[in-house]
N, C-alpha and C positions, 0 to 999 in steps of 0.2 A: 040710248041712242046718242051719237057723237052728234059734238055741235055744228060741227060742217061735217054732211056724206061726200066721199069720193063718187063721183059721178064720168062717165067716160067723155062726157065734155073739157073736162079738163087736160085732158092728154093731148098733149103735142104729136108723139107718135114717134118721140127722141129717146130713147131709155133712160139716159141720163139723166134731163132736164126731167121726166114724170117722177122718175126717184125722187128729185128732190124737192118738185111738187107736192106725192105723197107725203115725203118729211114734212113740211111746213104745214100741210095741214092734220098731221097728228098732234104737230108741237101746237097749232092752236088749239087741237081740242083736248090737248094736256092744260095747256093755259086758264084755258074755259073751266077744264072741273077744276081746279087749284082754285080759281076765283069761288064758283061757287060750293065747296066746300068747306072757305073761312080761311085758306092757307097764308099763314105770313105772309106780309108783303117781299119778304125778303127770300124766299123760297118761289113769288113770284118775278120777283127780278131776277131771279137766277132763267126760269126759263125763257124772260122775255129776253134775256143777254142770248141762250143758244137760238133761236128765233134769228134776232137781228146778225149774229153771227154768220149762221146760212143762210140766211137774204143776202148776206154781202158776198159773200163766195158766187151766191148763186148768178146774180148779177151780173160781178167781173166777168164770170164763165159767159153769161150771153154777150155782153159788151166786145169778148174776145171772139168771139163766133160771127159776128155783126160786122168788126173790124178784119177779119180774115177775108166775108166775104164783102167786103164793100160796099156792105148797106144803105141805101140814101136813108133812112132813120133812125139813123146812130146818135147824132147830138139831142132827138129828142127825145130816144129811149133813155140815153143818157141823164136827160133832163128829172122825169119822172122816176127811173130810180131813186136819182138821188132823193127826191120829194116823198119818196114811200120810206127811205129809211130815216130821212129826217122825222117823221111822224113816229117811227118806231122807237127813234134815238132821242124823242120829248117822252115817250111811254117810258122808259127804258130811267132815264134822270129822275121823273116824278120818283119813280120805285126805288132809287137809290137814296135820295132826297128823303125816303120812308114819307112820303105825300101823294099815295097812289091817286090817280083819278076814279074817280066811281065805277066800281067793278061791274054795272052792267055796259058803260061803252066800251071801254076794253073790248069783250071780243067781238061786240061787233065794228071797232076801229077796224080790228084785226082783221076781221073777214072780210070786209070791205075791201080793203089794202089788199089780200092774198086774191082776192075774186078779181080785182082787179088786172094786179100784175099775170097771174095765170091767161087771161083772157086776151092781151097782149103776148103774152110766149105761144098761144096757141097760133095766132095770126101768124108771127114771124118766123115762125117755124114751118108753116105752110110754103113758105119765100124762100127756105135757104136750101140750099144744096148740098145734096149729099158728099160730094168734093170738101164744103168746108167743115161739113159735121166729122168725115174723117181725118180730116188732118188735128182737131181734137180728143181722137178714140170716140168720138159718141157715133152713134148709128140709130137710123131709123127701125122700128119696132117690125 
């Protein structure tokens, strides 16, 4: 059993944005079994880097979607990004540093963090218009 189920709660109802939803919650439940099955730290900083990677893409992408349409919650969605990848980018240093933090909060930092942000794209995705999800190529499902 994966450490986080995909659940239809999580979809926005964007293609896009659920793809890369999807992604982020395999890579943590890649994350999760690497921890618990003893894997180098160094093999876990490799996934925590593609992790933080597509959170940052993923992000920019909503922040440019937000800013097309002229979202009044842009400086605080803004805000909180930055706050979730900064947590990720101290997970991310410890693992480099070879000084992981204890391998059970890891994934549930991690989960917390994704359950979070997720649960925010669902909201704001309910708000945007199809006009600006096309002028990006995404489309609703």
């Amino acid at each position: 059993m994966a450490y986080l189920e995909w659940i239809s709660a999580y979809e926005t109802g964007v293609a896009g944005i659920d793809y890369d939803h999807r992604r982020l919650v395999a890579m943590l439940n890649d994350i999760h079994s690497l921890i618990t099955m003893g894997a180098e730290p160094g093999n876990i900083g490799d996934a925590l880097v593609d992790f933080q990677t597509l959170a940052t893409a993923h992000f920019a992408l909503e922040e440019r979607i937000m800013e097309d349409e002229r979202h009044a919650g842009i400086a605080e969605r803004r805000r909180i990004h930055h706050r979730l990848l900064d947590q990720v980018c101290e997970i991310v240093d410890a693992y480099e540093a070879d000084d992981p933090p204890p391998g059970q909060s890891l994934p549930a930092t991690l989960r917390g963090w994704l359950l979070e942000a997720m649960s925010m794209d669902v909201r704001l995705f309910t708000d945007i218009g199809d006009a600006g999800l096309r002028s990006l190529d995404l489309q609703r499902d």
